[in-house]
C-alpha positions, 0 to 999 in steps of 0.5 A, spaced: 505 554 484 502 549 480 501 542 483 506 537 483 503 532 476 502 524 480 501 518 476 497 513 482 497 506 480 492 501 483 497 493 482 491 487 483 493 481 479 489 475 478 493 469 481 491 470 489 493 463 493 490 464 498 483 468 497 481 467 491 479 473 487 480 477 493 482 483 489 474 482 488 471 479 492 465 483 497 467 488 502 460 491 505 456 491 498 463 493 495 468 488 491 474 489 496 478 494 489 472 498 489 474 502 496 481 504 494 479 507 487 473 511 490 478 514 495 483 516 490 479 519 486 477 523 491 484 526 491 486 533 489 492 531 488 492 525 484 493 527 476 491 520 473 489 514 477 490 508 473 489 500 474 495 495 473 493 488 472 493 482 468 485 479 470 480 480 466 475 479 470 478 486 476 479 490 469 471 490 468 470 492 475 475 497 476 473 500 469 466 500 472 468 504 478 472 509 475 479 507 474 482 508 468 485 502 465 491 504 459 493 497 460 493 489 461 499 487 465 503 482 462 502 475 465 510 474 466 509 480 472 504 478 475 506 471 478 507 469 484 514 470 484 514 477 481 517 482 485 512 489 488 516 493 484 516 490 476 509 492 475 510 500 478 515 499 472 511 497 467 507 502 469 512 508 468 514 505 462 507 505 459 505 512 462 510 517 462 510 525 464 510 523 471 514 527 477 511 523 483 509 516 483 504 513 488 503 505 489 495 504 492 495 497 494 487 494 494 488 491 499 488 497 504 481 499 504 480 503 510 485 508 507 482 514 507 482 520 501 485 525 507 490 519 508 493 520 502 492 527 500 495 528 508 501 524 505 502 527 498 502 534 502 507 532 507 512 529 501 510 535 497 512 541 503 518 536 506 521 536 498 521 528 500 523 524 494 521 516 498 515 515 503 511 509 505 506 510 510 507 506 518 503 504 524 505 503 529 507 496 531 502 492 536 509 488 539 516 490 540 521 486 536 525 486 543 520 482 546 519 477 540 522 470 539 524 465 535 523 458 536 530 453 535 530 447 537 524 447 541 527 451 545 525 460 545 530 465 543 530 472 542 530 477 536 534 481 538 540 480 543 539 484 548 535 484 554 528 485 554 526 492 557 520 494 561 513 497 557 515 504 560 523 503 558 522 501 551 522 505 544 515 506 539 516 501 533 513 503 527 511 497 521 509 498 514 502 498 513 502 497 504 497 503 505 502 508 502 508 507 497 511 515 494 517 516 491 519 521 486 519 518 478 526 520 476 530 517 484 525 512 484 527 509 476 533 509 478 533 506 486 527 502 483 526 501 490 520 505 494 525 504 501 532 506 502 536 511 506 531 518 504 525 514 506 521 518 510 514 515 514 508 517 514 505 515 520 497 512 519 492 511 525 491 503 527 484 503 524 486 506 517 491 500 517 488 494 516 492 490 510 487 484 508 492 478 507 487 472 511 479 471 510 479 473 518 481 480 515 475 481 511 471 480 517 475 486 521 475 490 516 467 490 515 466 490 523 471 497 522 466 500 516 460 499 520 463 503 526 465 508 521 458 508 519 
């Protein structure tokens, strides 16, 4: 039986606020794409990996890793309005012929090829055509609050249970993003009600947003190591 043909696409814009060029910026002696695109190329699965990006500067690097790059992104996709999904799109209309699409956020560095590889198998055995990777959370939102008029109000109404009582919540960890292209074209969506998790380890999970993630990210490879 012949594998699945996926199209894996690695979305890296050139416009971050908060730290600038972080889609390129070191991570232990690496730019921080680099450690996504080296673990991807590495998959038995993935047919094609490609670059999505609108940046000069992170299309060099990636090229000098191995990524492939068929494309420049269009400016108009890749503001800081622009929706996770339009540059999937672009994409899939630039590079046709796929039966599976997987997103590779950069800003996961600590996933692994066996994450991915694991995670295309469990979609591929189960017939799954949506599936995103989770973690588990750190807090329960039963236990979490807003705060309204200096006052503290809860999330969810109802009362809080005790550690023992309360159920396991999962979050998104942006690692993984799976769909089948057909269904994913025309729900244009990775989440809906046929999505199914794929559970990562907390380790795995770090999704850099903020300068103080880059630190932790370090000290985890070094642990690795």
């Amino acid at each position: 039986m012949n594998k699945p043909s996926v199209l894996a696409i690695i979305p890296a814009r050139g416009g971050s606020k908060g730290i600038p060029k972080k889609n390129i910026k070191e991570l232990a002696g690496k730019p921080l794409i680099a450690w996504t695109i080296e673990e991807a190329k590495k998959s038995k699965y993935i047919t094609r990996l490609i670059l999505s990006s609108d940046n000069d500067e992170i299309i060099e690097v990636a090229k000098t890793y191995g990524c492939e790059v068929p494309f420049k992104r269009p400016s108009e996709l890749a503001q800081d309005g622009t929706s996770g999904i339009a540059p999937v799109l672009h994409a899939l209309d630039e590079c046709k012929g796929y039966e599976y699409v997987v997103l590779l956020q950069p800003t996961s560095p600590l996933r692994t090829v066996e994450d991915i590889d694991t995670c295309l198998e469990q979609v591929f055995e189960n017939k799954s055509t949506f599936c995103v990777s989770v973690t588990e959370a750190s807090e329960a939102p039963q236990w979490m609050y807003h705060i309204e008029e200096n006052h503290l109000k809860p999330i969810l109404d109802e009362d809080p249970p005790t550690r023992q009582e309360l159920p396991k919540s999962y979050v998104l960890n942006g690692a993984l993003y799976v769909a089948k292209v057909e269904e994913f074209l025309q729900e244009q969506n990775f989440l809906n009600k046929d999505t199914v998790p794929f559970v990562m380890n907390k380790e795995s999970s770090y999704d850099i947003d903020e300068p103080i993630d880059f630190k932790i990210c370090h000290f985890l490879m070094q642990e690795r190591n």
